[in-house]
N, C-alpha and C positions, 0 to 999 in steps of 0.2 A: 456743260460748257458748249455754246453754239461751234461747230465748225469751220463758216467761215467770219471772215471780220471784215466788214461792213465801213468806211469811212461816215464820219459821221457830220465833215461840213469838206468842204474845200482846201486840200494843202497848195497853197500857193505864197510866192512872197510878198501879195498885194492881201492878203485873207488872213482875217483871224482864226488863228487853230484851235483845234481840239486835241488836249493833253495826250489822250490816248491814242488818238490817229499818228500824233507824231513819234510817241514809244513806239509802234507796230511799226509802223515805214520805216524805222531808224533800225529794230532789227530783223526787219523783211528783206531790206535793202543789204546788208550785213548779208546775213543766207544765202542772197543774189548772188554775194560773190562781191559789192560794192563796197568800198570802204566808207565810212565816213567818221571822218578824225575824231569832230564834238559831239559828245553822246551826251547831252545835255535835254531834256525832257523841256525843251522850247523851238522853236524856228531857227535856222542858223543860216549864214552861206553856203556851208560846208554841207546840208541836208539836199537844200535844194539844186548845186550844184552835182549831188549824189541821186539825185533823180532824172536827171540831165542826161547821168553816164546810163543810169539803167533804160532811161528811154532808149538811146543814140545805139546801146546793144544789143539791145530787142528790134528795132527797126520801128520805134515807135515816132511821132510828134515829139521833138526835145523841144520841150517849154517848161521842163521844171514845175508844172503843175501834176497834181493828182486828184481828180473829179471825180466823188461818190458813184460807183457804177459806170465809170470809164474805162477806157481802152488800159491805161496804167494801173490802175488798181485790178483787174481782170489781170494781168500779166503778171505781176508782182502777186497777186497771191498765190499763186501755186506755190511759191515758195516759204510760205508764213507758216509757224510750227505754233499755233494755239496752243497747243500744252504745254508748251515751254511759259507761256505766260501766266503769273498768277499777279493779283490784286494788292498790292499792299495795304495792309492792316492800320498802320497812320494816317497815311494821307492819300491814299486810294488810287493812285497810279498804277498803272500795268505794268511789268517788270519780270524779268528772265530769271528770277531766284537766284543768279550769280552770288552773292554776299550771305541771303538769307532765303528759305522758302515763304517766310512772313511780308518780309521789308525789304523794300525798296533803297538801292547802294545808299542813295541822300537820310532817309530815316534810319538808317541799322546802323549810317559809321554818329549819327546826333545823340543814339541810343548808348555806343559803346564812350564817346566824352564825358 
């Protein structure tokens, strides 16, 4: 498993995202120390206003964006625990094994109905 994790287009709330970018920031951002309420594997308010705080206390640019090899993403990953992440086996999303070490919370609670 690579080390570090790489964004793979632009998180912003004008950009289309990448599934995976948004698991990692959502629990990179968590690690930080940042809360963010909707842990939902899409774009939310609640995401991007949680990249806002972790800029504002970093001393970074608070624009709620996260640029492939930018100032945000360089600061935010120190904090990323890659091993904590594995792949789900359904539907191929990144995920913290919380529920399952296979599946993803969405596929393991579809698995147990």
């Amino acid at each position: 498993m690579k080390k570090t994790y790489r964004l793979n287009t632009i998180l912003a709330p004008n950009a289309a995202a990448d599934i995976d970018d948004i698991v990692v920031v959502r629990k990179t951002l968590s690690a930080a120390g940042v809360t963010v309420e909707n842990d939902q594997p899409f774009t939310t308010t609640e995401l991007f206003e949680g990249i806002k705080r972790f800029q504002a206390d970093h001393g970074l640019k608070v624009d709620g964006e996260i640029r492939p090899g930018g100032v945000t993403e360089k600061n935010l990953s120190r904090y990323l625990k890659l091993a904590n992440l594995t792949r789900c086996r359904m539907c191929g999303v990144l995920h913290g094994g919380v529920h399952s070490a296979f599946f993803c919370a969405d596929c393991f609670s579809k698995m147990r109905q």
